[in-house]
C-alpha positions in Angstrom: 0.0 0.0 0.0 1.1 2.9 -0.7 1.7 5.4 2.7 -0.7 8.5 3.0 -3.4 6.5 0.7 -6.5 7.7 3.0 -8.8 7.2 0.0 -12.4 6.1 0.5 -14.7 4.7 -2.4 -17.8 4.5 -2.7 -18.8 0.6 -3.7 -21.7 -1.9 -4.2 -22.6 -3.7 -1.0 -20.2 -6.9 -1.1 -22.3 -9.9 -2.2 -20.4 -12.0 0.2 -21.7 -9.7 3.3 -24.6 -11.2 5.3 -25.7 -7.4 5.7 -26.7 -7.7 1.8 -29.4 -10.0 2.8 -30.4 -8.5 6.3 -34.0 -7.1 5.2 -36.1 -7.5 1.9 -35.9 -4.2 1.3 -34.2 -1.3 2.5 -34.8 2.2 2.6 -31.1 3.0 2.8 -27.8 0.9 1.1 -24.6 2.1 1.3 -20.7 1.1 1.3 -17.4 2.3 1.5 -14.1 0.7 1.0 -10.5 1.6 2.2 -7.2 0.1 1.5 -5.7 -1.7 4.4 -2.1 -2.1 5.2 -0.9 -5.4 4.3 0.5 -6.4 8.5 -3.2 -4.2 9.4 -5.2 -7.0 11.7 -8.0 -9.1 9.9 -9.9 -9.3 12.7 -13.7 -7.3 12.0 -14.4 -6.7 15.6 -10.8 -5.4 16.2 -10.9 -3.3 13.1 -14.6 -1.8 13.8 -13.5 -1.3 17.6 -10.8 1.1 16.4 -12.9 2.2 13.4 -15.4 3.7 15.6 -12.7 5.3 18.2 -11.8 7.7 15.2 -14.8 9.9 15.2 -14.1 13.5 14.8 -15.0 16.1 16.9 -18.0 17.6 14.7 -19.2 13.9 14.7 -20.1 14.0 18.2 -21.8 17.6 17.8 -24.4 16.5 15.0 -24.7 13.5 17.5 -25.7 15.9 20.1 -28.1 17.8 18.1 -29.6 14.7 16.4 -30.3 13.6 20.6 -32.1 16.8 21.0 -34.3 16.1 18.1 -35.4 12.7 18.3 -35.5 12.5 22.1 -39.1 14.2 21.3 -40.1 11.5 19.5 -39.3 8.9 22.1 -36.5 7.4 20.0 -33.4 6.2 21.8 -30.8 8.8 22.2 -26.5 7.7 21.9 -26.3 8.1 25.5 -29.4 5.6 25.8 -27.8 2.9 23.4 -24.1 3.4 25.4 -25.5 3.1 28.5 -23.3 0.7 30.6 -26.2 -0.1 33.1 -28.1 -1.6 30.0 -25.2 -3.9 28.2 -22.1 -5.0 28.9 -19.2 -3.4 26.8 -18.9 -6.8 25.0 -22.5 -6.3 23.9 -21.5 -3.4 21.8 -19.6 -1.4 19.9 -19.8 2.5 20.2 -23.6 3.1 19.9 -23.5 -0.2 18.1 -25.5 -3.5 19.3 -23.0 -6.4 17.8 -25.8 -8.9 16.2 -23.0 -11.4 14.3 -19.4 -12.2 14.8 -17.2 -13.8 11.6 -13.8 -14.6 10.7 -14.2 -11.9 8.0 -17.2 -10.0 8.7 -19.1 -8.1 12.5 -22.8 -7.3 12.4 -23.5 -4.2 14.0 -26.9 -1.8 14.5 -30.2 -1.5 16.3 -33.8 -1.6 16.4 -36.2 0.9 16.9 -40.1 1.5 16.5 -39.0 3.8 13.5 -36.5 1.8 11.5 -34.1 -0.9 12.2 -30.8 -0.5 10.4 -27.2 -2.9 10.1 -23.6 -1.6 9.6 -20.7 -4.5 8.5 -17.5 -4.1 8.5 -15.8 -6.6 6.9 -12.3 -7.2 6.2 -12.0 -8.5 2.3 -9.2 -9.1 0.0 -9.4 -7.5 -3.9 -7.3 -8.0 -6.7 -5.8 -4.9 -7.2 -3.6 -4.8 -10.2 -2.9 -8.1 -10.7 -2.2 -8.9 -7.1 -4.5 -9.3 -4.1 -4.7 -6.3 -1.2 -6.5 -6.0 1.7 -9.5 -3.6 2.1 -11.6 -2.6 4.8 -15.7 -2.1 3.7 -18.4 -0.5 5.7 -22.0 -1.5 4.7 -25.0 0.1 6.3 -28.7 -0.9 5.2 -31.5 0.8 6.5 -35.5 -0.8 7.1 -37.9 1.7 8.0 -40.8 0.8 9.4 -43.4 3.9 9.3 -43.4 7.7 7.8 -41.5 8.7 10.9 -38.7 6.2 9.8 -38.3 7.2 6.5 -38.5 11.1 6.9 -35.4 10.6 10.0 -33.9 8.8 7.4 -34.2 11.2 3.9 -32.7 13.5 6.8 -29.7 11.9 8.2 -28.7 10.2 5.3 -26.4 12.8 3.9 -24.7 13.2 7.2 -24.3 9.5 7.7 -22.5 9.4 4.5 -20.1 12.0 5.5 -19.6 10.3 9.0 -18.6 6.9 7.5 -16.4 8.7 4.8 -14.5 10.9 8.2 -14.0 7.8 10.6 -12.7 5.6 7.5 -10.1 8.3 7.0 -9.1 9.3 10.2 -8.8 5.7 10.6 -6.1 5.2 8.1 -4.2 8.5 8.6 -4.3 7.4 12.3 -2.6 4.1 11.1 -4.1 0.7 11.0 -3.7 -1.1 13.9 -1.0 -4.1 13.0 -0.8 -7.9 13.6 1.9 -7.5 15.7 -0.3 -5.0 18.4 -4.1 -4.3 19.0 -6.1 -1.6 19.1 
């Protein structure tokens, strides 16, 4: 790989990714592939453990607002989904409830009275001119369940695209954790 290569694609959701399969139909599909390090770990909950430490600091503020909003509507909140007194910190992953653990892929998300959503993040190998390199891909689908659902969801949408694209990034400028250590 080559150093300083922080680049993040936009790509089909892998067909080898249970999270292609996780509704009938979706109301939101998106994925995003980076370019790991060769000695970068393989291990998915490893790799989204440090993927999700590398939020930025404007993350946390649209988190914030996006709290004040929905608290309204009686939807869970971040600090109601991180709450330690409700899971243990094996349970989950950020704001994250972990729903599947592979060798290659972690099932991540939550449901909710207005829409139940998955995030993968699954480690995959591509060929890459002519040889095979190691790649990182985020998948998120999205299953709304009323109005309420799908209008959050036209709304956050852009932002969730720009907060996978960030913590991707900052992940790989902040350098891939390796074999040899752990996150």
């Amino acid at each position: 790989m080559h150093d300083n290569d922080w680049s993040v694609a936009s790509v089909t959701l892998p067909g080898e990714s249970r999270i292609a399969r996780a509704y009938a139909t979706t109301d939101l599909a998106d994925a995003y592939a980076v370019r790991l390090p060769k000695d970068a770990i393989t291990d998915p909950e490893l790799l989204a453990r440090f993927l999700f430490s590398q939020q930025a600091p404007w993350v946390a503020g649209l988190m914030r607002i996006r709290d004040t909003l929905v608290a309204g509507f009686g939807l869970k909140t971040s600090g109601q989904l991180k709450s330690p007194s409700a899971r243990s910190r094996n349970d989950r992953i950020s704001i994250f409830k972990i729903y599947e653990k592979g060798t290659h892929e972690i099932l991540l998300g939550e449901d909710d009275k207005h829409l139940d959503f998955r995030v993968s993040v699954l480690h995959q190998t591509r060929t890459v001119s002519t040889e095979s390199a190691p790649y990182l891909v985020v998948s998120t689908v999205v299953h709304c369940h009323n109005l309420l659902g799908r209008t959050y969801i036209r709304l956050i949408a852009p932002f969730h695209r720009l907060v996978v694209q960030s913590i991707m990034r900052r992940a790989a400028r902040a350098g891939w954790p390796v074999l040899s250590q752990t996150p």
